[in-house]
C-alpha positions as CSV (number, residue, x, y, z in Angstrom):
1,X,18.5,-13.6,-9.7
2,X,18.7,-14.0,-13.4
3,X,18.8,-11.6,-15.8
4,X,15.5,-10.2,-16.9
5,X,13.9,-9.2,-20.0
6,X,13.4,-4.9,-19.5
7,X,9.3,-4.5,-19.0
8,X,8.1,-1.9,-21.6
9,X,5.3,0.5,-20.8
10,X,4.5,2.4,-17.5
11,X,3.6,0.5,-14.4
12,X,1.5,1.4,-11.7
13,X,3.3,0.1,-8.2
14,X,0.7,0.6,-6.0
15,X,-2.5,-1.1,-6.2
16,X,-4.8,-3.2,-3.4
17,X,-7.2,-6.1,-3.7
18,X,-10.2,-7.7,-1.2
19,X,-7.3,-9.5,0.5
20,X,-6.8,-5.9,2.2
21,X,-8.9,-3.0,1.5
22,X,-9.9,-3.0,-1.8
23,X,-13.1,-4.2,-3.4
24,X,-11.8,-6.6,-5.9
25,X,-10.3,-10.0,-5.7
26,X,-6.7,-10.2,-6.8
27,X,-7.4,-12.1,-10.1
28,X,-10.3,-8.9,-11.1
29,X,-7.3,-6.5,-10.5
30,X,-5.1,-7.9,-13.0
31,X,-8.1,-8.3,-15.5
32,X,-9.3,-5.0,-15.1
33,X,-5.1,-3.5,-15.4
34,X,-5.1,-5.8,-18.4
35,X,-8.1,-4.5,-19.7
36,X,-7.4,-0.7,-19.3
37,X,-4.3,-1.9,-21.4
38,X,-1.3,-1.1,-18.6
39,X,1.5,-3.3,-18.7
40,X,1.4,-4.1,-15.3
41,X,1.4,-3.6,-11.8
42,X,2.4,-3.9,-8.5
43,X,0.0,-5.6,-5.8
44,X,0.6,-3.8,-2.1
45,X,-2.1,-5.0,-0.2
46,X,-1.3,-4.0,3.7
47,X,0.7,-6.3,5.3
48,X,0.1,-9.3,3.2
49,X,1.1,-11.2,0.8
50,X,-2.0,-13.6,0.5
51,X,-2.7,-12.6,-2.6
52,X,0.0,-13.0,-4.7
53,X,-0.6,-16.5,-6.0
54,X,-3.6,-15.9,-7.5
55,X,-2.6,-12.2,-9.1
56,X,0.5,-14.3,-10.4
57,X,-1.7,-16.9,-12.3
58,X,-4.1,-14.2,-13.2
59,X,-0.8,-12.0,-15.3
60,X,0.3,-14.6,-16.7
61,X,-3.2,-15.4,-18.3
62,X,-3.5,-11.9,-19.5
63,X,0.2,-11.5,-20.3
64,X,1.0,-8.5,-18.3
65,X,4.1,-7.4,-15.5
66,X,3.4,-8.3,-11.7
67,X,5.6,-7.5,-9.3
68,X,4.2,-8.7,-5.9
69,X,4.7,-6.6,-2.9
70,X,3.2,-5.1,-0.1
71,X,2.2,-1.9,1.9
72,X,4.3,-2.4,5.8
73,X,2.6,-0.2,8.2
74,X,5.2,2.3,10.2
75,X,4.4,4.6,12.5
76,X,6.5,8.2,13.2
77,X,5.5,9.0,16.8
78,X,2.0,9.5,16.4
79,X,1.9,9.5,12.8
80,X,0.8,6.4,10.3
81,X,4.1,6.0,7.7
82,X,4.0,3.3,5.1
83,X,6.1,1.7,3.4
84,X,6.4,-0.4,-0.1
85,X,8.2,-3.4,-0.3
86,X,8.7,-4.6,-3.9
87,X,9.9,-8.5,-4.6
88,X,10.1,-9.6,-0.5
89,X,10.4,-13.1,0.2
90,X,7.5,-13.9,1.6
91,X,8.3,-16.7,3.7
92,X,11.2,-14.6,5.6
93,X,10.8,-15.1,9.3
94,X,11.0,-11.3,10.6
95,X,8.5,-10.7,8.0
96,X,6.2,-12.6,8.4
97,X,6.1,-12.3,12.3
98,X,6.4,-8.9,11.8
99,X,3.3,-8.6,9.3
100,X,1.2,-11.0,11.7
101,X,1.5,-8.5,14.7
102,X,1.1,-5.6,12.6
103,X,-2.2,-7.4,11.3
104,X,-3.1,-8.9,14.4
105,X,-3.1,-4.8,15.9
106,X,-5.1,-3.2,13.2
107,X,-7.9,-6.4,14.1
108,X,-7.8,-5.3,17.8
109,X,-7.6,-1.7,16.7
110,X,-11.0,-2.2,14.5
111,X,-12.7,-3.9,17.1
112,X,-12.3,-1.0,19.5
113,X,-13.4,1.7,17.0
114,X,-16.4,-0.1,16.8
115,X,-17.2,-0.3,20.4
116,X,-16.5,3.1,20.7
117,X,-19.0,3.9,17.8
118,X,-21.3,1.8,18.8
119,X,-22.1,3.9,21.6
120,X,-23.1,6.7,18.7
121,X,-24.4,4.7,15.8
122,X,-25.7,1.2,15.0
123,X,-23.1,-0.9,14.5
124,X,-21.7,-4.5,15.2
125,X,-18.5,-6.6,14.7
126,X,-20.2,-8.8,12.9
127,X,-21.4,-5.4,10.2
128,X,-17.7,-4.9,9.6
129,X,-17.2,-8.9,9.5
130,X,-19.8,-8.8,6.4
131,X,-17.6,-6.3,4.7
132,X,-14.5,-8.1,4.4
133,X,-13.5,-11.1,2.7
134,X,-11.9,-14.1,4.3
135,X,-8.6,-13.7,5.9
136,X,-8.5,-10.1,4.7
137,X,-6.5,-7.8,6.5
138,X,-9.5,-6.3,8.4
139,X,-8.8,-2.1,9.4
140,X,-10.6,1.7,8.8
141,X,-11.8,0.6,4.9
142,X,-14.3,-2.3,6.3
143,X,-15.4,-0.1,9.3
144,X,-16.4,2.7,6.6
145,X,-18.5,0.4,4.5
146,X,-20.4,-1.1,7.0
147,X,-21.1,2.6,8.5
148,X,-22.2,2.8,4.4
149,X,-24.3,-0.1,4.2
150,X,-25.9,0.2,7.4
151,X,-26.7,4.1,6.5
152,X,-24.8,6.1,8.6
153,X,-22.3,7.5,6.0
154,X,-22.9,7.5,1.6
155,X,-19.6,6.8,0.9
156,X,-16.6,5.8,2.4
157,X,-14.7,8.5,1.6
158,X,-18.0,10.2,3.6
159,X,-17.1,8.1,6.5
160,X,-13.3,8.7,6.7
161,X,-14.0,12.6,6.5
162,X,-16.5,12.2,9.4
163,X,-17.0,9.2,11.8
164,X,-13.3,8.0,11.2
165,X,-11.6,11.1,11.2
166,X,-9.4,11.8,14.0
167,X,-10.8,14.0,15.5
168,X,-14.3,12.8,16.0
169,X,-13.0,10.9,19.0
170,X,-13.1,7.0,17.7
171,X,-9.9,6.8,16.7
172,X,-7.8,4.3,18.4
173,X,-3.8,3.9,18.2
174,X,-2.4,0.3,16.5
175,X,0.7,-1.3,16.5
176,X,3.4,-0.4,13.8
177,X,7.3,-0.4,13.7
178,X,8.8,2.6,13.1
179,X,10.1,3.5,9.4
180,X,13.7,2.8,9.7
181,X,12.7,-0.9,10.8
182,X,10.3,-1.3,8.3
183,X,13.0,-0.1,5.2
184,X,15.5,-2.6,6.7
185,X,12.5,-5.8,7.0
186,X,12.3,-5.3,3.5
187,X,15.7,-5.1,2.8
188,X,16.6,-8.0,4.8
189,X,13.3,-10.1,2.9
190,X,15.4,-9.9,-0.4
191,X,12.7,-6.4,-1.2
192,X,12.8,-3.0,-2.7
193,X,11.5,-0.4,-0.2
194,X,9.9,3.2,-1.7
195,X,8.0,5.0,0.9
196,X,4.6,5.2,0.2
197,X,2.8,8.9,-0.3
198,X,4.8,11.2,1.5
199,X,3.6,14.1,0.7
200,X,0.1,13.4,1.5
201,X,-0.1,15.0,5.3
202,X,-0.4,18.9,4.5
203,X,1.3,21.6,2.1
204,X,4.5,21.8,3.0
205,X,4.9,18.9,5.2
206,X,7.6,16.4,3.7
207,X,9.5,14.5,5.6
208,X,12.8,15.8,7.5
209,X,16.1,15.5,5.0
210,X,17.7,14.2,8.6
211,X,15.2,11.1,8.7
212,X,15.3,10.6,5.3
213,X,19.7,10.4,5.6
214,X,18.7,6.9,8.0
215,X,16.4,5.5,6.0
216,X,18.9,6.1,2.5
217,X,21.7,4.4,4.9
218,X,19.1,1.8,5.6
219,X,18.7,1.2,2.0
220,X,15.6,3.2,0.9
221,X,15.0,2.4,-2.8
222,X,12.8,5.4,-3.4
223,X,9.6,8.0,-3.1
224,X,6.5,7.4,-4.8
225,X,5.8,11.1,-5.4
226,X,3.6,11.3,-8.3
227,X,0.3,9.5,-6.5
228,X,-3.1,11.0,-6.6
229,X,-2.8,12.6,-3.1
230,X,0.7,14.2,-2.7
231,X,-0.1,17.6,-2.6
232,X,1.9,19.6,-5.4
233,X,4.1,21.7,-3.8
234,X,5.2,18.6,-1.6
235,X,5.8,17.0,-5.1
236,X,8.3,20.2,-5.4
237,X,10.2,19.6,-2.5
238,X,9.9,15.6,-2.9
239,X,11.8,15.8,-6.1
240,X,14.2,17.8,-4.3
241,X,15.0,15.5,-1.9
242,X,15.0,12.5,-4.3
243,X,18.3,14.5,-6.3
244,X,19.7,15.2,-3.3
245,X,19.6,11.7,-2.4
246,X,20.1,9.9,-5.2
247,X,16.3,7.8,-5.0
248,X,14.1,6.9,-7.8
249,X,10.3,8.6,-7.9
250,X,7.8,6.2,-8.6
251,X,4.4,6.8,-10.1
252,X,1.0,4.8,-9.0
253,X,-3.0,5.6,-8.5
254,X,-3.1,4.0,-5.0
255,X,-6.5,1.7,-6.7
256,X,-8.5,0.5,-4.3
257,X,-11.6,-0.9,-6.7
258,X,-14.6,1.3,-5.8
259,X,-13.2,2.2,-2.3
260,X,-11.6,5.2,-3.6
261,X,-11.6,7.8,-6.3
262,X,-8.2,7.1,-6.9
263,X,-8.2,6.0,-11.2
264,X,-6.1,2.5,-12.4
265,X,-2.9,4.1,-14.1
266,X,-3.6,7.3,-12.9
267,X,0.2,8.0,-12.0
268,X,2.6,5.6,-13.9
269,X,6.4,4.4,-13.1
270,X,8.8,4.4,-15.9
271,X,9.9,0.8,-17.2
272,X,13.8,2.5,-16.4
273,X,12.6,2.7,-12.9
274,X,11.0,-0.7,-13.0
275,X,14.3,-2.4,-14.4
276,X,16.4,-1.0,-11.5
277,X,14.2,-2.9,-8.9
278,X,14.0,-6.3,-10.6
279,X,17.7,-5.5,-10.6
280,X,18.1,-5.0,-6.9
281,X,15.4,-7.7,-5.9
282,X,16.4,-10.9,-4.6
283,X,13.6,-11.8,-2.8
284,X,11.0,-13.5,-5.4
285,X,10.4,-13.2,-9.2
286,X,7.7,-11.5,-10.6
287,X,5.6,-11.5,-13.7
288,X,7.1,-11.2,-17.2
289,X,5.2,-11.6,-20.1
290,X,7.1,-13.5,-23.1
């Protein structure tokens, strides 16, 4: 790729519209980023990358850095691992037929939540259909608000504490490839790959220096430690293992419009940071104002 002008200002790398779980369309993301006066950010929506075309024309309108990405899904055994790939081409095969069944499992995941629930509470497909917009990636987040606006629940937040927590007996397993596939997807799609949150499962837990050695080898860009949910201790030992390893922390908020507490520009990434993944990326162009 050609050389690129540096972006100047924080970035937050780790935002998601209506085409996944959020409650804004791509083009209101932007605006609103603009508007708060960042000077840009990344849009991750899980598993897709339908809404890129429309946060691109929306930047360039209000003059601010995109970098289009997306949140991969990756499960650890039994536990839910994701993973941020920055600048991916979107039309690379594996990735895209990778994406499809990931998408394609959370859909058949959704739909038997809410035949379980259904046996509980009031609640239809067709409830959760009205929650989502077209061709969205449908999972938990739609389930929640239509538990909201059929009653059951006040918030989502409400609902993921109680009727979608794991141990209320609803939860159902979906597809996901494990991390160490996931890191080298995005690698192989031309992306940057920082793994998303992880130091949001409990004090203390972080993952295994071990596991982390594969996915480095693999070609892990990075850990996105300062986000809104990483607990601070975990931050501790994150930073640790970012030295040890030689990976960049990113900052983000994790927005997700109204459908979580989570702040645009909470957590910000460094335009230093920022530079070396427009360096490394081969996979698309993003954004660049001027």
């Amino acid at each position: 790729m050609p050389r690129r002008d540096r972006p100047a200002g924080g970035i937050d790398l780790h935002t998601h519209s209506s085409v996944s779980d959020g409650t804004q369309e791509p083009a209101e993301l932007v605006a609103e980023a603009a508007l708060s006066g960042l000077a840009g950010i990344a849009l991750t929506d899980h598993d897709s990358t339908a809404g890129w075309d429309a946060a691109r024309d929306a930047a360039r309108a209000h003059g601010i850095v995109l970098l289009p990405g997306l949140e991969l899904s990756t499960r650890e055994q039994f536990a839910s691992v994701h993973v941020l790939g920055y600048l991916v081409d979107p039309d690379d095969a594996a990735l895209v037929a990778e994406t499809a069944r990931i998408r394609e499992g959370r859909r058949t995941r959704a739909e038997a939540i809410v035949d379980a629930i259904a046996h509980d509470y009031a609640l239809t497909w067709d409830d959760v259909l009205e929650q989502a917009t077209e061709g969205a990636t449908i999972g938990r987040p739609h389930i929640a608000d239509a538990l909201v606006a059929r009653g059951h629940v006040p918030t989502r937040s409400d609902a993921f504490a109680g009727i979608l927590h794991w141990r209320s007996g609803y939860a159902r397993p979906h597809y996901a490839p494990d991390p160490l596939t996931g890191v080298r997807l995005i690698r192989a799609a031309g992306g940057v790959p920082v793994l998303a949150h992880p130091g949001t499962r409990g004090d203390g837990d972080v993952i295994a220096p071990k596991r982390l050695r594969q996915l480095v080898d693999a070609g892990l860009f990075g850990l996105e430690i300062d986000h809104p949910e990483n607990h601070e201790r975990n931050k501790r030992a994150l930073r640790e293992l970012a030295d040890r390893f030689g990976l960049a922390v990113t900052g983000s908020s994790d927005y997700h419009g109204t459908g979580k507490a989570n702040r645009l520009g909470e957590y910000l990434t460094s335009p230093e940071v920022v530079e070396r993944i427009l360096a490394e990326a081969t996979g698309t162009e993003p954004v660049l104002p001027g």
